[in-house]
N, C-alpha and C positions, 0 to 999 in steps of 0.2 A: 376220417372226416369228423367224426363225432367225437373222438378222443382228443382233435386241434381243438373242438368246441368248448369243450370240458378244460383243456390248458389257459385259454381267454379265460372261462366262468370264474374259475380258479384266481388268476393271476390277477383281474382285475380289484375282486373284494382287498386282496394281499397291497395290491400297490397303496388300495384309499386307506387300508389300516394306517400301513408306513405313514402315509402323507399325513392323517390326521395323527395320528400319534404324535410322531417324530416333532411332526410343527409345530404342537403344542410347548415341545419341550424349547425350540426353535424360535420362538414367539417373543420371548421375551430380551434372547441376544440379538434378533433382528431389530426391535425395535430403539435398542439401546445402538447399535452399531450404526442404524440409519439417521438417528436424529445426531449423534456424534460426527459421523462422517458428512453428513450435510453443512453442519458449518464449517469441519476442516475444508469442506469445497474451498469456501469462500473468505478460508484465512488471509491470503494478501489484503483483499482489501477490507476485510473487516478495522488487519492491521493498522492498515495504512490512514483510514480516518484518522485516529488519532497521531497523528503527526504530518500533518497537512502544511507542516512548517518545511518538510524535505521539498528540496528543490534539483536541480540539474546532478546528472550522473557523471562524475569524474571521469574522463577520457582515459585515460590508464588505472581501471580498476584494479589490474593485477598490481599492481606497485603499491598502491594502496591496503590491496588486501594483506602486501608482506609487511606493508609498515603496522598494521594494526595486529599481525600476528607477532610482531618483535615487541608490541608493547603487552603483549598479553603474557601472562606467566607460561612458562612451559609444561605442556603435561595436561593445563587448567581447560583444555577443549580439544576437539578431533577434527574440525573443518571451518571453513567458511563459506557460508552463500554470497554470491555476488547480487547486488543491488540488481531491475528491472525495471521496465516502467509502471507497473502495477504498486509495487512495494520497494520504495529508493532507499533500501539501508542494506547496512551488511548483516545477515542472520549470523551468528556464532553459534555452532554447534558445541553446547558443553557435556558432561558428562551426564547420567542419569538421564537421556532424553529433553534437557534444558536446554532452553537459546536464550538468547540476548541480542539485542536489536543496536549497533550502534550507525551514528551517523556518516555517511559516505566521504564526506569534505574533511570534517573536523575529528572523526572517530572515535569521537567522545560517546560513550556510553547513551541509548537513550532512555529515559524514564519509562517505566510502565504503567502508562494513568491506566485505570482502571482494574489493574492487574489483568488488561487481555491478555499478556503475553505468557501469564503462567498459566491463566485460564487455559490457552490452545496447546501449553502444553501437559495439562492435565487430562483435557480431551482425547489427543493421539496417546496418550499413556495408556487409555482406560478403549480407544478404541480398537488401538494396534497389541496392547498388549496385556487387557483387563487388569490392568494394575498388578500384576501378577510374574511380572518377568515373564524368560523365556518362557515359559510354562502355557502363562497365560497369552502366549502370542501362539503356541502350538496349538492350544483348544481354541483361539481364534481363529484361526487356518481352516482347523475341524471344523467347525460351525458354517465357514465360509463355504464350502468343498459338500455339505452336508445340505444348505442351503440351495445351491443351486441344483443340487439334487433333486428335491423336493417339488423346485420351479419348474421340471423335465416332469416329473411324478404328475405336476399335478395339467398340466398341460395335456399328456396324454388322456390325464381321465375326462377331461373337459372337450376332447376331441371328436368325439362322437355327437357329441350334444352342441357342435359350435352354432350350427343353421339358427338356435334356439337363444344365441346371444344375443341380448339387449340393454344399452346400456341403461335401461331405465329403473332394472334389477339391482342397480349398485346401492341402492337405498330399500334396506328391506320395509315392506309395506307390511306386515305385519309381524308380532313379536313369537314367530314359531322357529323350530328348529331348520325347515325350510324353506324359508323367506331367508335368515342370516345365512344360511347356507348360499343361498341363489347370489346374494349380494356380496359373501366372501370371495364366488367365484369371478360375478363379473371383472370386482376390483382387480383380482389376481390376476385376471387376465391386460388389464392395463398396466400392471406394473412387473409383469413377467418379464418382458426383456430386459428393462433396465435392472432388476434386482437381479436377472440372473448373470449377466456381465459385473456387478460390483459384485457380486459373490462369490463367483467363479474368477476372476482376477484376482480379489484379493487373498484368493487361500491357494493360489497359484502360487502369488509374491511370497507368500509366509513361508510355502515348502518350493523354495527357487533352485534348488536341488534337483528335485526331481521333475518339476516344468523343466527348467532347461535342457536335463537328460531328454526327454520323451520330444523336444519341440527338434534337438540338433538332434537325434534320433531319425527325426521323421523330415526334418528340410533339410539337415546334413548345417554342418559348421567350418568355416577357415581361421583360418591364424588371422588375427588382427594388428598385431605387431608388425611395423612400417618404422622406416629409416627414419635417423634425426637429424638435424643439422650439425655436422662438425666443427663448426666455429666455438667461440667460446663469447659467452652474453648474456642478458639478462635473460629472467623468464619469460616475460611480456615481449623481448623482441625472438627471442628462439622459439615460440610458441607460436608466434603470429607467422614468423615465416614457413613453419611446419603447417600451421594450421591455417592459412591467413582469410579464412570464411566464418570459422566458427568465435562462438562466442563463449567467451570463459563461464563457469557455472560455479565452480566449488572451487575451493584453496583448500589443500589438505597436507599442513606442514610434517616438517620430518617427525618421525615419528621417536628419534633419537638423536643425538648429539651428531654431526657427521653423516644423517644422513640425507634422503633425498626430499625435495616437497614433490607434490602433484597436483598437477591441474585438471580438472573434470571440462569437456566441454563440448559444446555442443554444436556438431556442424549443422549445413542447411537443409541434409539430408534425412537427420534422425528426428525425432517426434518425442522424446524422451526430456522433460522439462529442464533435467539438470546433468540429461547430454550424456553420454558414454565413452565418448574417448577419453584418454589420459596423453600427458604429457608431463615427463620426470627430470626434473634438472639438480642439479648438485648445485648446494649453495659455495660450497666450497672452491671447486675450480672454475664455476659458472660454465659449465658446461651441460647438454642435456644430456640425461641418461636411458631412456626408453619412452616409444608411443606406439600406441596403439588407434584404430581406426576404426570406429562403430560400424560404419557402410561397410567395414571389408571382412565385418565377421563369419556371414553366414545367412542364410534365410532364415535356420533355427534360432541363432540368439536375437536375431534382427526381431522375430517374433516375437520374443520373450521381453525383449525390453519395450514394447508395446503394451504392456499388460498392466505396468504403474500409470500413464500419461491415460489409461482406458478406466482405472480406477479412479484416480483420481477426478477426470473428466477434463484434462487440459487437452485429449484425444480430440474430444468434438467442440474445444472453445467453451464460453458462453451459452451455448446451446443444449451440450449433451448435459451440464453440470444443473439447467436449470430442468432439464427431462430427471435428473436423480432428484432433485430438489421434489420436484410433483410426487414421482414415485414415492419419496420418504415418506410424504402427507397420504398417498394411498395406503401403504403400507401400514399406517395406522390404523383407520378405518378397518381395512383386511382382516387387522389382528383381532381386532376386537368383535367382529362380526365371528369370524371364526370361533372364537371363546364361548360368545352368546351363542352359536351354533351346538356347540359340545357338550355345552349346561343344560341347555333345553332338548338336546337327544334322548328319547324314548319319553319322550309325552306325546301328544297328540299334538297334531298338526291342525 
């Protein structure tokens, strides 16, 4: 009994080092990853302001998407987003993490007043992947993975003490080590779920390797691949009668001379913004070549593809995106409370 007593007394100083250490170090990729990823929330419509000129969404997008991929050089992009009602243009996925916004009707290239459009893509550069390449998207993962770490950390030490929670403490009343302390934890504690779900998904996403191992691992996975139509036709009509609920998401042209495009998309079942099935048609003999079926994966990968639509906040709408949005602005506070807490360690209180 006295030796359990002694493994707490122990464990718990160890845990608060971790947490204040670590978050220290923590501190300052959180708050560059929260204020970034907060606006990425809200890039459709940040977009979509400026060009308030788009009107009605073309009834056969896929036809469109292929005529605007025959006008584009080969090689010069990797996909296409299909227009929405949030944002009515076609995104083009180019190289280096670029897009290009053109119009749905006319697929004329659109302007980028105010340079948002390089802006959001300078944002996800630097939030997905610190400007640093692959590299910098593995120590982003780390961070993310490390973070909500810390969220679990510090939750625990705050557990004993919760009777003693008031939100009144989130403003420290006076400038000691604990007063900022008191007020670092209230916040933390407001902004713990949402910070731990954006940080724990996002550093899921980064290492999707090994989430997806551990999720089909533990809910088990099936083949998703399902029969195609043998007729021979376009892609827009071989897709809709394979799929004829879901909604087209991505255009992702052949990838070589001969060979096949694919369509992303997304049934009524999936929660995944830009859909997880595929549909593969040969331009050549106009025929389809393979589909697959997001509902008939598995409960493992079914999970796993929850984890971008829960990052990003298209999971809970409106709602959950503006619960990140508050969080970001606590997260501030937090950080800086916490800092003035660490400075002001071992003076008098």
């Amino acid at each position: 009994m006295a030796s359990g007593r002694r493994g707490k007394s122990r464990l718990r100083p160890a845990l608060r080092w971790v947490h204040a250490t670590f978050g220290l170090f923590a501190a300052l990729y959180l708050l560059m990853a929260a204020a970034t990823g907060t606006l990425l929330l809200f890039k459709p419509e940040i977009l979509s302001l400026v060009h308030p000129e788009l009107g009605t969404i073309p009834a056969d997008t896929i036809s469109q998407a292929q005529r605007l991929a025959d006008r584009l050089e080969p090689g010069s992009f990797t996909s296409i987003k299909f227009p929405d009602e949030t944002l009515r243009t076609f995104i083009v996925y180019l190289p280096d993490h670029r897009t290009a916004l053109y119009d749905p009707i006319s697929l004329a290239p659109l302007e980028d007043r105010l340079g948002l459009v390089r802006a959001m893509d300078w944002l996800f550069e630097l939030h997905h992947y610190l400007l640093a390449g692959e590299t910098g998207k593995l120590i982003s993962g780390a961070f993310g993975l490390a973070i909500a770490g810390l969220v679990l950390i510090g939750l625990y030490l705050w557990w004993p003490w919760r009777r003693g929670w008031r939100l009144s403490n989130a403003r420290a009343k006076r400038p000691t080590h604990a007063s900022h302390l008191a007020a670092h934890t209230t916040l933390g504690i407001l902004m713990a779920p949402a910070l731990f779900l954006a940080a724990l998904s996002g550093g899921a996403i980064v290492f999707h390797e090994q989430a997806t191992s551990l999720l089909t691992g533990a809910f088990g996975k099936k083949d998703p691949t399902v029969d195609v139509p043998a007729a021979r036709g376009s892609l827009a009509v071989l897709s809709h009668a394979r799929f004829p609920k879901a909604e087209p998401r991505l255009y992702i042209p052949p990838a070589e001379a001969g060979g096949t495009a694919t369509l992303r998309l997304r049934q009524p079942e999936e929660r995944h913004p830009n859909g997880r099935s595929t549909f593969s048609w040969d331009p050549a003999s106009a025929t389809a070549t393979a589909a697959t079926s997001e509902p008939e994966s598995g409960a493992g990968n079914r999970l796993y593809n929850l984890l971008y639509p829960l990052h990003t906040g298209v999971l809970g709408g409106l709602t959950l995106r503006v619960i990140y949005l508050v969080s970001a602005i606590i997260a501030l506070f937090a950080a800086v409370h916490a800092l003035r807490s660490w400075f002001r360690k071992g003076r008098r209180r």
